[in-house]
C-alpha positions as CSV (number, residue, x, y, z in Angstrom):
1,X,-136.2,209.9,-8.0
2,X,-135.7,208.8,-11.6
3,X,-135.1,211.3,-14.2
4,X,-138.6,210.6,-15.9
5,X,-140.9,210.9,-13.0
6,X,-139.4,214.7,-11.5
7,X,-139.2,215.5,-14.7
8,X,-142.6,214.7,-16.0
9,X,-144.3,216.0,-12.8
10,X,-142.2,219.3,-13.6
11,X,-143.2,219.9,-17.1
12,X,-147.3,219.0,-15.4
13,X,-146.7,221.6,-12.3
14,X,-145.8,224.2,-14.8
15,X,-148.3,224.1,-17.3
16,X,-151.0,224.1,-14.2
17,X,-149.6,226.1,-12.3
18,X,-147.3,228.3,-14.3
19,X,-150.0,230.4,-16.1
20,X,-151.8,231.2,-12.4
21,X,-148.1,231.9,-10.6
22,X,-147.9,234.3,-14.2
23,X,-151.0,236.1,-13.3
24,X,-150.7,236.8,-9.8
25,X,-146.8,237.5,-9.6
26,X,-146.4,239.2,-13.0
27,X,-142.7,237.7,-13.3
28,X,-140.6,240.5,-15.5
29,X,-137.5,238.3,-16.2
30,X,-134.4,239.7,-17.0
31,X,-131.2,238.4,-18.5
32,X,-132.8,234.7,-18.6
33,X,-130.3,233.9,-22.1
34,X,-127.7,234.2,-19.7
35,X,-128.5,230.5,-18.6
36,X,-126.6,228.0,-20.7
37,X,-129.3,226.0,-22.9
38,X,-127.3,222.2,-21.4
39,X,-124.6,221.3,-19.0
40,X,-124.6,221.6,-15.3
41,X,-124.7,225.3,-14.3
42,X,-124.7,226.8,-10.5
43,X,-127.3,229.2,-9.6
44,X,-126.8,231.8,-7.2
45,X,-129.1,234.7,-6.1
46,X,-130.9,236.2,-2.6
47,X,-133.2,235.0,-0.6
48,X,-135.9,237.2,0.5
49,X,-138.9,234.9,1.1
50,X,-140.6,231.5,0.9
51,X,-142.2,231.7,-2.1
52,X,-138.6,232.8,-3.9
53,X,-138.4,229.2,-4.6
54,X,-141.5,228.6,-6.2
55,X,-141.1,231.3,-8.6
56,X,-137.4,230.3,-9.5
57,X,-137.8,227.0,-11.3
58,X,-141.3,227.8,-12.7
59,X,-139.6,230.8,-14.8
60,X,-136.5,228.9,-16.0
61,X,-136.6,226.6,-19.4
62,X,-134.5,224.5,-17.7
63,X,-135.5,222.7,-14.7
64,X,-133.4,223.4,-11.2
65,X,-132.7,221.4,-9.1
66,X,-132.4,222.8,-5.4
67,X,-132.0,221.9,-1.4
68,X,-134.8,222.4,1.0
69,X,-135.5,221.3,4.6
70,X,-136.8,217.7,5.0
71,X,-140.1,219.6,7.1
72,X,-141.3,220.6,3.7
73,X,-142.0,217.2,2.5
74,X,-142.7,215.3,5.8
75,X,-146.1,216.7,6.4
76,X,-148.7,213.8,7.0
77,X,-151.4,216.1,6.5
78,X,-153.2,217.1,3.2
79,X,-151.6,220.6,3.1
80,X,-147.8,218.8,3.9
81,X,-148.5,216.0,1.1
82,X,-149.4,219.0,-1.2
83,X,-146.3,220.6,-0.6
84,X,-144.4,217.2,-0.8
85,X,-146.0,217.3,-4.2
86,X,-145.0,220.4,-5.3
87,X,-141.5,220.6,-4.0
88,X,-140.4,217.2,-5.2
89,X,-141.8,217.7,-8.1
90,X,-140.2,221.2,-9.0
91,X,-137.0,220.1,-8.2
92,X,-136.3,220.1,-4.8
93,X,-134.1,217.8,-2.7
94,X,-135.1,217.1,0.9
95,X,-131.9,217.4,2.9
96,X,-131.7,217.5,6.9
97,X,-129.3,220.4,6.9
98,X,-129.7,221.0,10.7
99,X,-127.8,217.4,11.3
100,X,-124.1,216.9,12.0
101,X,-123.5,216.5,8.7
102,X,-126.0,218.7,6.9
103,X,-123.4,220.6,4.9
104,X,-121.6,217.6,3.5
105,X,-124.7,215.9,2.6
106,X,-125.9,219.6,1.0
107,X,-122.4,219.7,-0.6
108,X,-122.4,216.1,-2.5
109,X,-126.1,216.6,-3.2
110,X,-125.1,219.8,-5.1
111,X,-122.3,218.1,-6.6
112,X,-124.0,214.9,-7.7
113,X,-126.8,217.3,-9.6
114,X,-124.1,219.2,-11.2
115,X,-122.1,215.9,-12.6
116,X,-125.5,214.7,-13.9
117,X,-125.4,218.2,-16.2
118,X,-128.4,219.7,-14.8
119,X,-129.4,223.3,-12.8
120,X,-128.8,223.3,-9.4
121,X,-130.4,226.3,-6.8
122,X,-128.7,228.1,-4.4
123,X,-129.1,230.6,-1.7
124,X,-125.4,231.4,-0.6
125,X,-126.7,233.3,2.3
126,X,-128.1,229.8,3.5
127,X,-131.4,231.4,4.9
128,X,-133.5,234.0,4.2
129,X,-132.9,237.8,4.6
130,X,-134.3,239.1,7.8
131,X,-134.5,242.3,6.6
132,X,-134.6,242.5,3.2
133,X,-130.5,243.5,3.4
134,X,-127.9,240.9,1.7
135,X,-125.6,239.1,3.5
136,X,-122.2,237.5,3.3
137,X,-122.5,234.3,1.4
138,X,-121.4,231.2,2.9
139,X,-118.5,229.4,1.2
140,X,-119.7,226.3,0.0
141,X,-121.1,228.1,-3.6
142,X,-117.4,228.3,-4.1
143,X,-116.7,224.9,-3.0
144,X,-118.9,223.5,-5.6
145,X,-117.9,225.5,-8.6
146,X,-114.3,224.8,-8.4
147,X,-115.1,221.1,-7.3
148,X,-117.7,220.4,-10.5
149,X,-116.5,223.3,-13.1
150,X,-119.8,224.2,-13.6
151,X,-120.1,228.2,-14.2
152,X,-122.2,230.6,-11.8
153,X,-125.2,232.3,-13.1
154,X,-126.3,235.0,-10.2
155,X,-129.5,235.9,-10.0
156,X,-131.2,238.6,-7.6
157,X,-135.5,237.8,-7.1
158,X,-137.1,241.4,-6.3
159,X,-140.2,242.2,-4.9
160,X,-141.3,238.8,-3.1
161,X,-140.7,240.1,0.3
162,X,-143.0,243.2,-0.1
163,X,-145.6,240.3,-1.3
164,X,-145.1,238.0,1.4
165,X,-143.7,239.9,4.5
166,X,-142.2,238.0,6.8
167,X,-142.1,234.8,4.7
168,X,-145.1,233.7,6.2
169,X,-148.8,233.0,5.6
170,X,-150.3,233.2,1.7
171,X,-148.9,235.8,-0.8
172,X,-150.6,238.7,-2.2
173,X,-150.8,239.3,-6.0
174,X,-148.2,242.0,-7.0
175,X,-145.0,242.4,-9.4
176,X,-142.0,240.6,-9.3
177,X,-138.6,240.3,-11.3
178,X,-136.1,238.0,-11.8
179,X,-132.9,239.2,-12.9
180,X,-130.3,236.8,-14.5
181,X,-126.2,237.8,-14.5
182,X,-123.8,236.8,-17.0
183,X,-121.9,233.2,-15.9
184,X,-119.1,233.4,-13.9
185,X,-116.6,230.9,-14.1
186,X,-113.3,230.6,-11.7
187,X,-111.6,228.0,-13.6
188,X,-108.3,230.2,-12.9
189,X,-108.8,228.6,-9.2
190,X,-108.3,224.7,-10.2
191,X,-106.4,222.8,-8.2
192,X,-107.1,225.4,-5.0
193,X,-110.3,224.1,-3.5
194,X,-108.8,223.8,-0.1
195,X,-107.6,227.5,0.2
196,X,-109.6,229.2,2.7
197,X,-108.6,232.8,0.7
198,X,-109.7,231.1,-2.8
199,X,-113.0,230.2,-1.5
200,X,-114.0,233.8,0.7
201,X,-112.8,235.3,-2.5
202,X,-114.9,233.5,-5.3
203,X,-118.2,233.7,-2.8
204,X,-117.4,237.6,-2.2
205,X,-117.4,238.1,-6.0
206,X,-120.3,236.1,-6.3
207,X,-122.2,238.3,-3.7
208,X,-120.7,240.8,-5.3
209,X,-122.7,240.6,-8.5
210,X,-126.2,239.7,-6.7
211,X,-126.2,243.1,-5.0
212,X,-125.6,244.6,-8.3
213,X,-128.4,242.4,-9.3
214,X,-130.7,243.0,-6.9
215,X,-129.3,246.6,-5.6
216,X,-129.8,245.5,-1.9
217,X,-127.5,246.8,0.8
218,X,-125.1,244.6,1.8
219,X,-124.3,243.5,5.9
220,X,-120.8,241.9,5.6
221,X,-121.9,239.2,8.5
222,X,-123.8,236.2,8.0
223,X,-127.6,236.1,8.5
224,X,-128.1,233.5,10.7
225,X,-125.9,235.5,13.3
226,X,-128.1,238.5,12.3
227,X,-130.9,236.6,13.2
228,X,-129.8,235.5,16.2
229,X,-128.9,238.7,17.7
């Protein structure tokens, strides 16, 4: 994708779309100065529900840049082109993270948006909640700020999951905020990317501040395993 074409496909998807998301989710955001106005910047919040990442980038100034599953713009049909659409268009970036090398490929995705000096998504839980409780984030949020530089925003989204329970089948209209945390930055960790301790310690803190955020009740085991059980 060149820089022009996401772009201008962004600023077309929110002027359509933004004032009927507006209306029927009734975004209160919170803390939104908190995002630097240029340079690459990490965000890091919950996941509750599908539609957490169409609300994201259509309440930032700044457009972000995030991973999604390769399903979400392989659809042949007019509903999956749609999406394709709308995904690619918002900022998303189709990566098979269920392949042998789905993490690295996630990783230097992240890394490549972040040395361009844009926004870049993230869900550090790496799938959504399966019961509206946070869980413990996985490491590579911490990989990629001490491998770019780039400072960590959290963010908690509140209120999706009572709007779309289960994260499936259309939203209904109701409230929902967005509250932004001061940046984090961990640039006392240079030179320690490899330390197993270092990185648990900067994704704990970052956890740490999205369930102040987002005052959910934290399960100290990942979410995938919780879903799985």
């Amino acid at each position: 994708m060149t820089p022009e074409g996401p772009l201008s496909r962004f600023a077309l998807i929110k002027a359509v779309l933004g004032p009927i998301m507006r209306l029927m989710f009734r975004p209160r955001v919170e803390g939104a100065e908190n995002i630097p106005g240029d340079g690459p910047v990490i965000l890091a919040g919950n996941h509750l529900t599908f539609i957490d990442s169409m609300i994201l980038p259509l309440v930032c100034d700044r457009q972000v840049f995030f991973i999604g599953k390769d399903e979400y713009v392989t659809g042949k049909s007019l509903k999956g082109r749609l999406m394709a659409w709308f995904f690619t268009g918002v900022g998303m970036i189709p990566v098979d993270r269920d392949g042998a090398n789905g993490g690295v490929a996630a990783l230097m995705t992240g890394r490549r948006v972040l040395e361009e000096g844009k926004v870049f998504g993230i869900y550090p839980e790496g799938t959504r909640s399966p019961d509206g409780r946070l869980y413990r984030g996985r490491t590579g949020i911490a990989r990629l700020t001490l491998m770019t530089g780039a400072p960590v925003v959290p963010f908690a989204v509140i209120g999706t999951d009572k709007l779309q329970p289960g994260g499936a089948g259309m939203p209904r209209p109701g409230r929902v905020t967005l509250r932004f945390g001061e940046p984090m930055e961990f640039s006392r960790y240079d030179g320690m990317g490899r330390d197993r301790y270092v990185l648990r310690a900067v994704t704990d803190s970052v956890m740490a501040e999205v369930m102040r955020l987002s005052g959910q009740e934290y399960v100290d085991m990942y979410a995938t395993k919780a879903k799985a059980a």
